[in-house]
Backbone bond lengths (Angstrom), bond angles and torsions (degrees), N, CA, C in turn:
res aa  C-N    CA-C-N  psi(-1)  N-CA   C-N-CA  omega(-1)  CA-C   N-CA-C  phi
1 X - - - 1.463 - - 1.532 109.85 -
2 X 1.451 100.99 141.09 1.695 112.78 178.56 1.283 108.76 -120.20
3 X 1.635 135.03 138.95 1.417 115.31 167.64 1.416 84.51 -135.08
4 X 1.332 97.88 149.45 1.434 130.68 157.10 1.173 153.69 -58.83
5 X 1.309 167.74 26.07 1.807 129.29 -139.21 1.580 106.40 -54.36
6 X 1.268 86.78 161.87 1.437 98.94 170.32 1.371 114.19 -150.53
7 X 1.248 139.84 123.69 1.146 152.59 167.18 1.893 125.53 -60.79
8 X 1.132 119.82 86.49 1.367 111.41 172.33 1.594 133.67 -73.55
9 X 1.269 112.62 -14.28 1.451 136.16 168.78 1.381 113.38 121.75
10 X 1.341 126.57 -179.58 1.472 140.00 -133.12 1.513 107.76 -115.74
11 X 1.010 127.23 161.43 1.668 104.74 167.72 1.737 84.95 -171.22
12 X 1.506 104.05 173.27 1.326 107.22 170.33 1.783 114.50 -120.86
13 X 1.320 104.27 151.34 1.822 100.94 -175.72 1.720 106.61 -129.08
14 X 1.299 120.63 152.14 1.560 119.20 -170.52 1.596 94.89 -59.55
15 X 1.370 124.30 137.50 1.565 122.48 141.49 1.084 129.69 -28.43
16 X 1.627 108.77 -74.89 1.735 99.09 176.79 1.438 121.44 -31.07
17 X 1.647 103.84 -67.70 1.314 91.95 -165.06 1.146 133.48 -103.07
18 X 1.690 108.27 47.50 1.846 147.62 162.18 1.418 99.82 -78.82
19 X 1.621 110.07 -38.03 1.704 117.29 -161.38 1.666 118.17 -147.33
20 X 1.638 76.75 13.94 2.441 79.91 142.62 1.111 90.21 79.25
21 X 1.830 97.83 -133.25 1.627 132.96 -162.78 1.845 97.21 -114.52
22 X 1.314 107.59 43.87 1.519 110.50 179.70 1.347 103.16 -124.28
23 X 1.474 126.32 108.79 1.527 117.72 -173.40 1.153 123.88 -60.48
24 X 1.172 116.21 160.24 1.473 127.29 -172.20 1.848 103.90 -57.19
25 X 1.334 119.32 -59.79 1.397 127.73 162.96 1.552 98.04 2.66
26 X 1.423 114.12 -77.17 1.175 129.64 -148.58 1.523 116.32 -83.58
27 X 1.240 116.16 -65.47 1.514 110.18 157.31 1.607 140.50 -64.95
28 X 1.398 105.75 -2.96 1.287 100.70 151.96 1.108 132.33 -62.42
29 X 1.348 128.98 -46.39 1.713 143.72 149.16 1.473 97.27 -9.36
30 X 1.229 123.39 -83.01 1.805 107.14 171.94 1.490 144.16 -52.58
31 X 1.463 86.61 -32.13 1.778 95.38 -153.66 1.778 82.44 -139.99
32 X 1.294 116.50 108.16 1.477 116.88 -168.21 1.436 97.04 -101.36
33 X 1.196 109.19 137.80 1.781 112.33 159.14 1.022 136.99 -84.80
34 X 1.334 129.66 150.25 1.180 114.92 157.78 1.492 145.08 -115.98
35 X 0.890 148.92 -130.26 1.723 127.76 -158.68 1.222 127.01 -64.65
36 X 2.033 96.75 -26.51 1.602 105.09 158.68 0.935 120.34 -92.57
37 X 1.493 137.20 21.88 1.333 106.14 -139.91 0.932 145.55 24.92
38 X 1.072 122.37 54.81 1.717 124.80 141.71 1.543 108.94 -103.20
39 X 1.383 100.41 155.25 1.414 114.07 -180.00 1.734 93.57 -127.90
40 X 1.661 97.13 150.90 1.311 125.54 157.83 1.550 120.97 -32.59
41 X 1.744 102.62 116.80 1.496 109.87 172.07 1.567 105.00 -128.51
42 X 1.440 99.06 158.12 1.563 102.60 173.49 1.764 99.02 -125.11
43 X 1.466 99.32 158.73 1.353 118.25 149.38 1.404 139.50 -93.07
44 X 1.310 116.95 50.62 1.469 122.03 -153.94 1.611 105.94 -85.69
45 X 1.567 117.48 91.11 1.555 104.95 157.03 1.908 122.33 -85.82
46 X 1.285 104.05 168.52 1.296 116.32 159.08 1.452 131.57 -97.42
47 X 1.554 108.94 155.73 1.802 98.22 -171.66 1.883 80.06 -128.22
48 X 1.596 98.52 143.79 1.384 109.36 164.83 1.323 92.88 -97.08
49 X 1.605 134.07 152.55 1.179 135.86 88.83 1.507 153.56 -54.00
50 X 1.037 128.31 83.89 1.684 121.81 -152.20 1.862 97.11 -123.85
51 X 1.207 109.82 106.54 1.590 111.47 -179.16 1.607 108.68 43.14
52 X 1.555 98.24 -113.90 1.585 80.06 -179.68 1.716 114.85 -112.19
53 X 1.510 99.34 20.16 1.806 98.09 165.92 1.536 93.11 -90.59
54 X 1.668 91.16 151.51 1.339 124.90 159.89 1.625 109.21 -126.98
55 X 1.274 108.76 122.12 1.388 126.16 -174.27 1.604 126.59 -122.82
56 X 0.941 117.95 123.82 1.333 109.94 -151.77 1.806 106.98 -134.23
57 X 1.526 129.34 103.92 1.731 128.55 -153.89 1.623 85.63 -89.36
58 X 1.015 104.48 140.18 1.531 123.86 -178.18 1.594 109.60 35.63
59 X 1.304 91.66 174.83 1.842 117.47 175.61 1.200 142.64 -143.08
60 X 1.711 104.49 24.23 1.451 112.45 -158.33 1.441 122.93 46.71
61 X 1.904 96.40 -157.63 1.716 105.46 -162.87 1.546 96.76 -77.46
62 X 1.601 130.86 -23.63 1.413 117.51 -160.35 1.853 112.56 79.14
63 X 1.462 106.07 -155.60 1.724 89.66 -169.61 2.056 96.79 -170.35
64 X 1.538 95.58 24.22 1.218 94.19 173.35 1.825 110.49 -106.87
65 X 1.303 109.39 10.59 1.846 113.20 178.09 1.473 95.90 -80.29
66 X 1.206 97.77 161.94 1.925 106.37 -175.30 1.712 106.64 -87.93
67 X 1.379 102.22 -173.48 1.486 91.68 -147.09 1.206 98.05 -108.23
68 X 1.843 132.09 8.08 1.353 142.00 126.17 1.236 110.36 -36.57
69 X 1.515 130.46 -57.06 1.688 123.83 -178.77 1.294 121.90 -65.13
70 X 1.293 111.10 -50.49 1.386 100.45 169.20 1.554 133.04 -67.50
71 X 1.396 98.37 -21.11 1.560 110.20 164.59 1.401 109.00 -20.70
72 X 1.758 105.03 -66.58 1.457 113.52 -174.55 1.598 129.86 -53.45
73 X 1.596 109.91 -8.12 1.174 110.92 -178.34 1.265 123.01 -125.58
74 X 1.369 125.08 9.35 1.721 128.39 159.70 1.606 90.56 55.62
75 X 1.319 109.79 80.84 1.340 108.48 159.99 1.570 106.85 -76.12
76 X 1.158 130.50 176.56 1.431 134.06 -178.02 1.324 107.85 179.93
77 X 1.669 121.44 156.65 1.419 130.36 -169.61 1.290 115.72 85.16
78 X 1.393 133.69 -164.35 1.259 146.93 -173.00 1.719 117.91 -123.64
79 X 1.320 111.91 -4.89 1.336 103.20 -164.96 1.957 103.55 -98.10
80 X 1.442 90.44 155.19 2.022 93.98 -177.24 1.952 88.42 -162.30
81 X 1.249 103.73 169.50 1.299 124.47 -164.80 1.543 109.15 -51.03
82 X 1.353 85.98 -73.12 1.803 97.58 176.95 1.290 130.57 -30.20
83 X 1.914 99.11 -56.76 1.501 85.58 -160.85 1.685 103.30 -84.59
84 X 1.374 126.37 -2.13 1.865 145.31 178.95 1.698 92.90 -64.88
85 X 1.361 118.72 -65.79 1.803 121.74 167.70 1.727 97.01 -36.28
86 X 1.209 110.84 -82.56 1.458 116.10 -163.99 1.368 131.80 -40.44
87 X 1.510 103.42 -26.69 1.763 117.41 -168.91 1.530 90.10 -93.57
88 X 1.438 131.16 -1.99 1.675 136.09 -171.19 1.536 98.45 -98.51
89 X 1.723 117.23 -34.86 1.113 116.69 -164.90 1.486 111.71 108.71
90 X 1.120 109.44 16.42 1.985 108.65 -162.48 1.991 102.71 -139.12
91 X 0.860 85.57 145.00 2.018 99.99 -171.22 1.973 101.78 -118.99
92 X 1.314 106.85 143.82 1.564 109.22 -169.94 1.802 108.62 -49.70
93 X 1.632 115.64 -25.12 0.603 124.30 -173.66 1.649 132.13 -48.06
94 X 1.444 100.75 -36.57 1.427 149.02 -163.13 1.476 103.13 -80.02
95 X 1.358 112.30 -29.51 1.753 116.35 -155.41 1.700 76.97 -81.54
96 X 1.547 111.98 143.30 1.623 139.14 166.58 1.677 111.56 -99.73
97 X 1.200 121.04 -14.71 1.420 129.71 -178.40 1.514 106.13 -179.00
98 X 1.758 101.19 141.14 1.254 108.05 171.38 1.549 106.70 -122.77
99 X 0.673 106.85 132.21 1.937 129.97 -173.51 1.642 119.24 -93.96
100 X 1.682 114.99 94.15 1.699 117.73 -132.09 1.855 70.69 -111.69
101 X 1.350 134.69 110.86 1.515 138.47 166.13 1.592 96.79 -70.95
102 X 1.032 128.73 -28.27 1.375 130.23 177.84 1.384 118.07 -157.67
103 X 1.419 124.41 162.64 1.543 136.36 -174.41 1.583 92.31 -91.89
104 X 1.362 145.94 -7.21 1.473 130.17 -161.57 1.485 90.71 -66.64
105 X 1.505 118.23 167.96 1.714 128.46 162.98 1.281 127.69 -70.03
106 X 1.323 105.33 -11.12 1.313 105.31 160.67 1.182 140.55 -81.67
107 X 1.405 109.54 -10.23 1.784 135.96 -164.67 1.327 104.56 -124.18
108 X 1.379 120.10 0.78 1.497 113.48 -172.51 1.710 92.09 -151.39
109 X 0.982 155.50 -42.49 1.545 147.82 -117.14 1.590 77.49 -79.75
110 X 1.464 148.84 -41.98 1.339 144.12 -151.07 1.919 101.20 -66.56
111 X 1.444 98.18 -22.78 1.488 96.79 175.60 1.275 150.16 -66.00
112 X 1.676 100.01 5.93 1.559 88.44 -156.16 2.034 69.38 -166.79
113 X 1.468 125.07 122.19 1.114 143.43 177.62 1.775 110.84 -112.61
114 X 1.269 112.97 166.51 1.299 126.60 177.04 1.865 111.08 -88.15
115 X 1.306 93.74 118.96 1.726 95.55 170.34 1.356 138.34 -23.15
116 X 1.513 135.31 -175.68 1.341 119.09 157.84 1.287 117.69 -69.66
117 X 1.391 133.13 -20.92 1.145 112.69 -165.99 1.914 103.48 -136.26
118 X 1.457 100.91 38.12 1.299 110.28 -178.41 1.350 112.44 60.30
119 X 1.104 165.13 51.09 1.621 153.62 -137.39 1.408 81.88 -146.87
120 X 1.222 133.93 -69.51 1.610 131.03 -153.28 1.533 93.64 -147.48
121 X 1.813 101.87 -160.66 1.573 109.08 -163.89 1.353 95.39 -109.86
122 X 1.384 115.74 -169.65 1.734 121.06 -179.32 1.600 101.72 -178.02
123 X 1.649 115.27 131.84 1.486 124.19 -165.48 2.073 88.00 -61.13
124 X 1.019 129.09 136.03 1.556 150.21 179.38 1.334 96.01 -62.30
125 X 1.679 121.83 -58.45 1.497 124.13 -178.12 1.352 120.12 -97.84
126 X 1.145 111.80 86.10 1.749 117.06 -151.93 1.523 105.89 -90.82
127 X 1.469 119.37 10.98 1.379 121.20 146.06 1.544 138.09 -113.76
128 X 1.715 91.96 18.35 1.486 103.37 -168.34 1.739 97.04 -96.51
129 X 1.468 113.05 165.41 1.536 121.02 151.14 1.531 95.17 -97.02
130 X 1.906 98.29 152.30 1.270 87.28 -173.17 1.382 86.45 -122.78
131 X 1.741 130.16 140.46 1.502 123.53 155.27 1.243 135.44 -111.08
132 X 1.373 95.56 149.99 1.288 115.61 178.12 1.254 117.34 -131.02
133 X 1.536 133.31 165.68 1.566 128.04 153.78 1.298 134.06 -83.49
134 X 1.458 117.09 147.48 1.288 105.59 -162.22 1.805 124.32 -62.82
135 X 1.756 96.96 -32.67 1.847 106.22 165.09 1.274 116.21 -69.79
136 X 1.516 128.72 -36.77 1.307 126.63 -174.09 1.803 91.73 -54.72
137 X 1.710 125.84 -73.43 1.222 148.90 -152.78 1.967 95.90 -56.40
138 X 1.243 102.16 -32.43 1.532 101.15 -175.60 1.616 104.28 -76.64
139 X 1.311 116.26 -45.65 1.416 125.86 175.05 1.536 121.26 -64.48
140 X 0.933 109.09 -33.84 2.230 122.25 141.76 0.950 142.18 -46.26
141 X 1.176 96.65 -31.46 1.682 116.29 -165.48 1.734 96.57 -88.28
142 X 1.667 98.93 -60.13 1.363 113.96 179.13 1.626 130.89 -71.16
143 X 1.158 107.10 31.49 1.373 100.33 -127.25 2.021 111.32 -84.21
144 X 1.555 101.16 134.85 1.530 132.26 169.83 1.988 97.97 -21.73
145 X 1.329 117.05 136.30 1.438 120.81 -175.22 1.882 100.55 -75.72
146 X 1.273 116.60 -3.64 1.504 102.40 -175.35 2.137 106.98 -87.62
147 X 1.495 91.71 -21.57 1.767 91.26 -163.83 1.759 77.26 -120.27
148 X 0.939 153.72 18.27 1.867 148.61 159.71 1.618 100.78 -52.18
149 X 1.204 138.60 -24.51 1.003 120.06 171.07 1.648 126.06 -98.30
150 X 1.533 96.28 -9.77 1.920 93.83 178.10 1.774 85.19 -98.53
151 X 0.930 131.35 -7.84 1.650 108.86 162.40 1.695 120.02 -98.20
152 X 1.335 108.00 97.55 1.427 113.76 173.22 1.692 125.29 -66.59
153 X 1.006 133.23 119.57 1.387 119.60 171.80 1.451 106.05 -54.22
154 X 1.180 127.30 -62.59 1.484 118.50 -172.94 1.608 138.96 -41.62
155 X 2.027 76.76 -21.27 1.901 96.01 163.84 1.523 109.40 -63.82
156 X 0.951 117.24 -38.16 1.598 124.71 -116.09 1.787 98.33 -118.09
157 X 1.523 108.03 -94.09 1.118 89.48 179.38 1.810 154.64 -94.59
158 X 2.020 85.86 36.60 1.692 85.10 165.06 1.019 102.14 -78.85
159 X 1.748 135.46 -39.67 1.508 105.58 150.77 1.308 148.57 -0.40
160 X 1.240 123.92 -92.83 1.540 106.45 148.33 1.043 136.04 -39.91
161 X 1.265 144.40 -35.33 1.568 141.30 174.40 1.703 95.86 -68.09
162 X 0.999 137.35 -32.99 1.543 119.43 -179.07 1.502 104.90 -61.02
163 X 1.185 124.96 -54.26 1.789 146.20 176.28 1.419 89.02 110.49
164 X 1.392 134.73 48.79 1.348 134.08 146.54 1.467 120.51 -93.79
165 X 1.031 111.74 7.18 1.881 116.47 176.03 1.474 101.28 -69.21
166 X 1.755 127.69 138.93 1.040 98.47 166.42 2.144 80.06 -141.62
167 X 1.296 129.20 168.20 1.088 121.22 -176.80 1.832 100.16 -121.09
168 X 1.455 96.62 147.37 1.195 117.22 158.83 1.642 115.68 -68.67
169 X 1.447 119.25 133.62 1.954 126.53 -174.54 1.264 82.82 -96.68
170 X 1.299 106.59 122.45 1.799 130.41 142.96 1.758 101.55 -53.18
171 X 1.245 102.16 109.03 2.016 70.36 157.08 1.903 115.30 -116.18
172 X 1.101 112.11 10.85 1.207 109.56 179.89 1.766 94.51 141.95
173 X 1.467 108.53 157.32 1.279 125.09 177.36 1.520 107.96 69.04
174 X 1.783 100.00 168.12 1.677 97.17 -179.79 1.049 109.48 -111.20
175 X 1.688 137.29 26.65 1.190 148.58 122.59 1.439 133.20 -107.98
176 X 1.456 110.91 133.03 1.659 99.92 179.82 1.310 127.69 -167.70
177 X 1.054 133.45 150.95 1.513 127.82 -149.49 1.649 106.21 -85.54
178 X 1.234 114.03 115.21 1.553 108.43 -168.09 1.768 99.37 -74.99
179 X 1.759 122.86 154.47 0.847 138.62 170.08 1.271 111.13 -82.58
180 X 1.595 122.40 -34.00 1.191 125.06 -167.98 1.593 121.15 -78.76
181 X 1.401 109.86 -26.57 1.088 146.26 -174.29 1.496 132.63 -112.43
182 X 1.329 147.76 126.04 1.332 121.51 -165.79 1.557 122.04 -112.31
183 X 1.300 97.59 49.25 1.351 108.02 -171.53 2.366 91.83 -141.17
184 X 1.510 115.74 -177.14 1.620 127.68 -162.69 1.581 82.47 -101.85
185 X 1.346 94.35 161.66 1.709 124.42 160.60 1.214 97.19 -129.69
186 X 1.669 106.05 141.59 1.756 121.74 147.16 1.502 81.46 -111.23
187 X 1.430 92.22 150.53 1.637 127.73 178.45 1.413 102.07 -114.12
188 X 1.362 128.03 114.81 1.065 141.93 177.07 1.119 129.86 -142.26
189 X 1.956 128.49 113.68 1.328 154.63 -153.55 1.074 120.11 -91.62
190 X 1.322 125.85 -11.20 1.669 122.83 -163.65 1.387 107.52 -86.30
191 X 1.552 114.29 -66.83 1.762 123.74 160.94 1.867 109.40 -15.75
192 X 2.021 99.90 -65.21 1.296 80.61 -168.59 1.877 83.76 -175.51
193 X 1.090 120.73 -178.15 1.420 102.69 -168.89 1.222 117.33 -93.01
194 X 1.281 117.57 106.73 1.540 123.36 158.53 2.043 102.85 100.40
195 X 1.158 83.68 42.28 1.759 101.13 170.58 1.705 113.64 -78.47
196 X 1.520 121.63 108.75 1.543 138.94 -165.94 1.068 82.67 -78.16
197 X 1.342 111.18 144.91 1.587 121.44 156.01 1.431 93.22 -140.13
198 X 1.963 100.41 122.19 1.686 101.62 -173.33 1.326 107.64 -92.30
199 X 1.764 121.16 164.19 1.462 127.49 -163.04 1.580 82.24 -149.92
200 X 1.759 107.37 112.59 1.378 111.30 -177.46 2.128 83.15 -119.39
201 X 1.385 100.68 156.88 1.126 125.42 -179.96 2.096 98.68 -101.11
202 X 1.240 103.04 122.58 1.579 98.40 -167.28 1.856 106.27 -152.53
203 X 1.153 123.12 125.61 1.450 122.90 -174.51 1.626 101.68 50.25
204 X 0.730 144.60 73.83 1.690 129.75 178.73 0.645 130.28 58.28
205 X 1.778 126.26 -10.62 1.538 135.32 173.05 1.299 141.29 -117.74
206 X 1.215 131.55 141.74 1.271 110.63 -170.58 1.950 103.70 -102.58
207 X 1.689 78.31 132.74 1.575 102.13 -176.25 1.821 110.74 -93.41
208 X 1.019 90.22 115.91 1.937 98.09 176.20 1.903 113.14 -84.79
209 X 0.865 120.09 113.28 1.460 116.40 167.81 1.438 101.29 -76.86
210 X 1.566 135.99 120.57 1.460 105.17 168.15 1.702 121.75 -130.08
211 X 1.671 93.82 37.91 1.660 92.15 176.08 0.944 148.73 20.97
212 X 1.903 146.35 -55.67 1.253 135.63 143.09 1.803 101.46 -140.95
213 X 1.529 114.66 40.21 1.095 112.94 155.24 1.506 109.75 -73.84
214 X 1.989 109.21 -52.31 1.139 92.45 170.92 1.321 101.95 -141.91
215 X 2.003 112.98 107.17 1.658 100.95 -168.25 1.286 115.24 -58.81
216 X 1.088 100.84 -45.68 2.069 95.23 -164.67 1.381 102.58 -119.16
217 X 1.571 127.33 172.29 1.048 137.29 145.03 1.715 121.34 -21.45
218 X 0.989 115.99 -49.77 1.981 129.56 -164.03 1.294 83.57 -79.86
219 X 1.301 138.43 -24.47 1.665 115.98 -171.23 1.731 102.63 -84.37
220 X 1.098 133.55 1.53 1.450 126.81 -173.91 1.810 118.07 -72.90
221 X 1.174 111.55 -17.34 1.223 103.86 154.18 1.427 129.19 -68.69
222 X 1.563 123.47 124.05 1.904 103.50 174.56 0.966 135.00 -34.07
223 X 1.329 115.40 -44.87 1.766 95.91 -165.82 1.662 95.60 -92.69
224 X 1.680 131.75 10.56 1.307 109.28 168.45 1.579 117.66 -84.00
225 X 1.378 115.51 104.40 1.031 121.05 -145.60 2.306 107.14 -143.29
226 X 1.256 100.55 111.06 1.193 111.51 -163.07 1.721 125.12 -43.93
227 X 1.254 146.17 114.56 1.425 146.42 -152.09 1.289 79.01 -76.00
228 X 1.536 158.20 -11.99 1.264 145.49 168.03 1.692 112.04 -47.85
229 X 1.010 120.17 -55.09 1.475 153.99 -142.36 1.406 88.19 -67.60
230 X 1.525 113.67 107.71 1.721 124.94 156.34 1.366 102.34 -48.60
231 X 1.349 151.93 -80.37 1.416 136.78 -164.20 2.164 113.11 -126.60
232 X 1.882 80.12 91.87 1.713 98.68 -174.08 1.383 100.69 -50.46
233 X 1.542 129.36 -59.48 1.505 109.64 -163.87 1.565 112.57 -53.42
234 X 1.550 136.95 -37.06 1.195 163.02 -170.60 1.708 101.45 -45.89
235 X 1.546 101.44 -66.94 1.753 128.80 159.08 1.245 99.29 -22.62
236 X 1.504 125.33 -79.92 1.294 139.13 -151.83 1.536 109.17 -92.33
237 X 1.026 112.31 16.15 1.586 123.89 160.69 1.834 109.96 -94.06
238 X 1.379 93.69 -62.93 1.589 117.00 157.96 1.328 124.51 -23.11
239 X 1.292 103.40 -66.63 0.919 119.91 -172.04 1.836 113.60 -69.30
240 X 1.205 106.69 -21.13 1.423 110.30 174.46 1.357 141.69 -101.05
241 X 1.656 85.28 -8.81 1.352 105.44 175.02 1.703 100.13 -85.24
242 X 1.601 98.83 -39.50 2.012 101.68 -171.78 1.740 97.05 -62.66
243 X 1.721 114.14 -47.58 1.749 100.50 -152.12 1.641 102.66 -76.78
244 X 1.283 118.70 0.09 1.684 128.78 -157.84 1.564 84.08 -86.42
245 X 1.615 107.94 -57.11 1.726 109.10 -170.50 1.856 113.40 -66.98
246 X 1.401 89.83 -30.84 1.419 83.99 167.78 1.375 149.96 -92.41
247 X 1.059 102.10 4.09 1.820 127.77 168.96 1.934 96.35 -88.39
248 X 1.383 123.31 -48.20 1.022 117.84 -166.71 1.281 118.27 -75.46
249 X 1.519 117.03 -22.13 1.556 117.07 179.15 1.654 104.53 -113.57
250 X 1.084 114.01 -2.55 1.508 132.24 158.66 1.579 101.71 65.70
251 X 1.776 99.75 74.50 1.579 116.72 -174.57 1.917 109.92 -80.80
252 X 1.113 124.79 159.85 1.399 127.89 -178.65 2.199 94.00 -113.34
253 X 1.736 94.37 120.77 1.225 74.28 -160.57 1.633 84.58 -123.65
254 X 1.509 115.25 130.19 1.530 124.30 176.94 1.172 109.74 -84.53
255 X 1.361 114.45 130.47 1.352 118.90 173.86 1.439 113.71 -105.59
256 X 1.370 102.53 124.92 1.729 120.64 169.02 0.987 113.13 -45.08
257 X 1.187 128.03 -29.96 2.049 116.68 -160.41 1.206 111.30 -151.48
258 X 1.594 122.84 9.62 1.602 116.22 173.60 1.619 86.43 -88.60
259 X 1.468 98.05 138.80 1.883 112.08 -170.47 1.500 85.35 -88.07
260 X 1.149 144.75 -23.93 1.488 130.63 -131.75 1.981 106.28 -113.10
261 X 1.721 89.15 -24.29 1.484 100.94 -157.49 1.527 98.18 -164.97
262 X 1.971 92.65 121.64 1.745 126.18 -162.18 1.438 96.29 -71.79
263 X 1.592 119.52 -59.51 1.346 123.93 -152.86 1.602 116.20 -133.32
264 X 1.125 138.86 146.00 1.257 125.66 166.49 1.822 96.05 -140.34
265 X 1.891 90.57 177.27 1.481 100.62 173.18 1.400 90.62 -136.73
266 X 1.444 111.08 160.18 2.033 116.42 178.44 1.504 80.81 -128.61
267 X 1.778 85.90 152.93 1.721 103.43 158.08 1.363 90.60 -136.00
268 X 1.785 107.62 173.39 1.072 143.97 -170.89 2.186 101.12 -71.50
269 X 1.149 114.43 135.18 1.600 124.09 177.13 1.405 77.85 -152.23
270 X 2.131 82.24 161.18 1.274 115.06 156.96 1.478 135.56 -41.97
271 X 1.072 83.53 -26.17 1.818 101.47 169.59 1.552 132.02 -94.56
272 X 1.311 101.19 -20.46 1.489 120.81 160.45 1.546 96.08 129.13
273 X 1.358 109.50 -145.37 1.586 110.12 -162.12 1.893 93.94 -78.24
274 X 1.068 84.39 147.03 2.005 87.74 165.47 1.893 89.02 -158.96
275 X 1.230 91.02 -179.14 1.326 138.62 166.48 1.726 118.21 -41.85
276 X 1.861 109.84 105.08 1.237 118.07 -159.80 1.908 96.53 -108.69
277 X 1.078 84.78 -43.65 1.966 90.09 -155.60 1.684 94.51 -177.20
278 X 1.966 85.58 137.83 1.685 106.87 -177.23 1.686 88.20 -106.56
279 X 1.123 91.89 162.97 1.810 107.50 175.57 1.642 106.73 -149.08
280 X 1.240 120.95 137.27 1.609 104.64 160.31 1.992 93.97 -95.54
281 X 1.250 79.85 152.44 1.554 105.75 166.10 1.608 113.12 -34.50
282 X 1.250 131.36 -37.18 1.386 121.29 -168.74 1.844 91.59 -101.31
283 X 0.919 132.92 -76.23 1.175 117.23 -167.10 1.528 120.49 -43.67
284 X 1.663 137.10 -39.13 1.438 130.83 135.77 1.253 119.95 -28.06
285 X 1.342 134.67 -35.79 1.497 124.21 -165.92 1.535 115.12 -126.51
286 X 1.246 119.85 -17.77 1.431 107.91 -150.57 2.009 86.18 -163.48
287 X 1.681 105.39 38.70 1.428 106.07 157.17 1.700 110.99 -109.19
């Protein structure tokens, strides 16, 4: 097995509501703003190599929304899906499964592109299965008026109309070794319902993907906890049960959207879990 980072590109998101009911005072210290407040986000997916799967956990926003939508998000930098595949040696074509931790547009919009001749949508990796769960996908489909706008239909269900949807089985517990897949799930409710966060076993370590369990570094305190989040106390249950196990078995956990910093580890303080050690991805794996 080989894994990757991969960079989908940059964008910016308001502070506040990165960090809730946590004043600006305080989380700026990590995650600084600027004139609008917004602070720095990344799109950081992963690519498995595994024999002859290629697996690839999220895909960012994609680049078929109009240029009113993105307006709202100050993309910035140079990096996007394609050319991150390409500089690896690998074309969308290539991907065997794409691994969706959530339906929001930020974690999925890369999935699903505009035709040749603009008319409708079309799955981007048209030889991949793509997964999802069947409650997350029902809770998407249907979706609650507070998160109706981070679930796009246009993400979502040309997916199904290709018949490349395929779902991950819950079978019990909020961790568990997927069959479909050869790497762990934590199942986690607070973000939004039924958000995967994958746990692959890699060089001796176990690597956490954890998408918006915990986007950045500055969210590792409990109560820093995202105004996104359908049920915050839920988050911060989550969140303590995941950073408690992961300080104690001393997990390597990649973060999706801190722009600044690939990997970290937490240990246990007087104060509870914080901040042990940053790593980028190549010097952890491939020094």
């Amino acid at each position: 097995m080989t894994i990757y980072p991969v960079e989908a590109g940059n964008f910016k998101l308001d502070g506040g509501a990165m960090f809730g009911v946590v004043p600006k005072s305080l989380w700026n210290k990590t995650n600084p703003a600027d004139g609008n407040n917004m602070i720095d986000i990344a799109a950081r997916c992963l690519l498995i190599e595994d024999g002859n799967n290629l697996i690839l956990i999220d895909n960012g926003m994609g680049d078929k929304q109009s240029d009113k939508f993105f307006g709202y998000y100050y993309r910035w930098g140079d990096f996007n899906l394609d050319d991150s595949l390409k500089s690896l040696g690998f074309h969308k074509d290539d991907i065997t499964d794409v691994f969706l931790t959530h339906l929001h547009f930020d974690h999925c919009g890369g999935s699903v592109v505009w035709n040749k001749d603009r008319t409708g949508y079309e799955p981007a990796f048209k030889n991949a299965k793509f997964w999802s769960n069947e409650n997350h996908w029902n809770w998407a489909t249907n979706p609650n008026p507070r998160e109706k706008a981070s679930f796009l239909k246009e993400n979502i269900l040309p997916i199904q109309k290709s018949g490349q949807l395929n779902f991950i089985q819950q079978t019990g517990g909020s961790i568990q070794n997927t069959t479909e897949l050869d790497f762990g799930v934590f199942f986690a409710d607070g973000h939004t319902e039924k958000q995967m966060i994958p746990m692959m076993h890699y060089k001796g370590k176990t690597l956490c993907f954890m998408a918006d369990l915990l986007p950045t570094a500055g969210h590792i305190p409990l109560p820093f906890v995202m105004g996104y989040d359908t049920r915050p106390l839920l988050t911060l249950d989550e969140k303590e049960q995941f950073l408690n196990l992961a300080a104690d078995e001393n997990f390597y956990l990649f973060l999706e959207h801190d722009a600044h910093q690939e990997i970290i580890t937490v240990e246990q303080t007087e104060k509870g879990v914080r901040l042990k050690e940053r790593f980028s991805f190549n010097e952890l794996f491939n020094s």
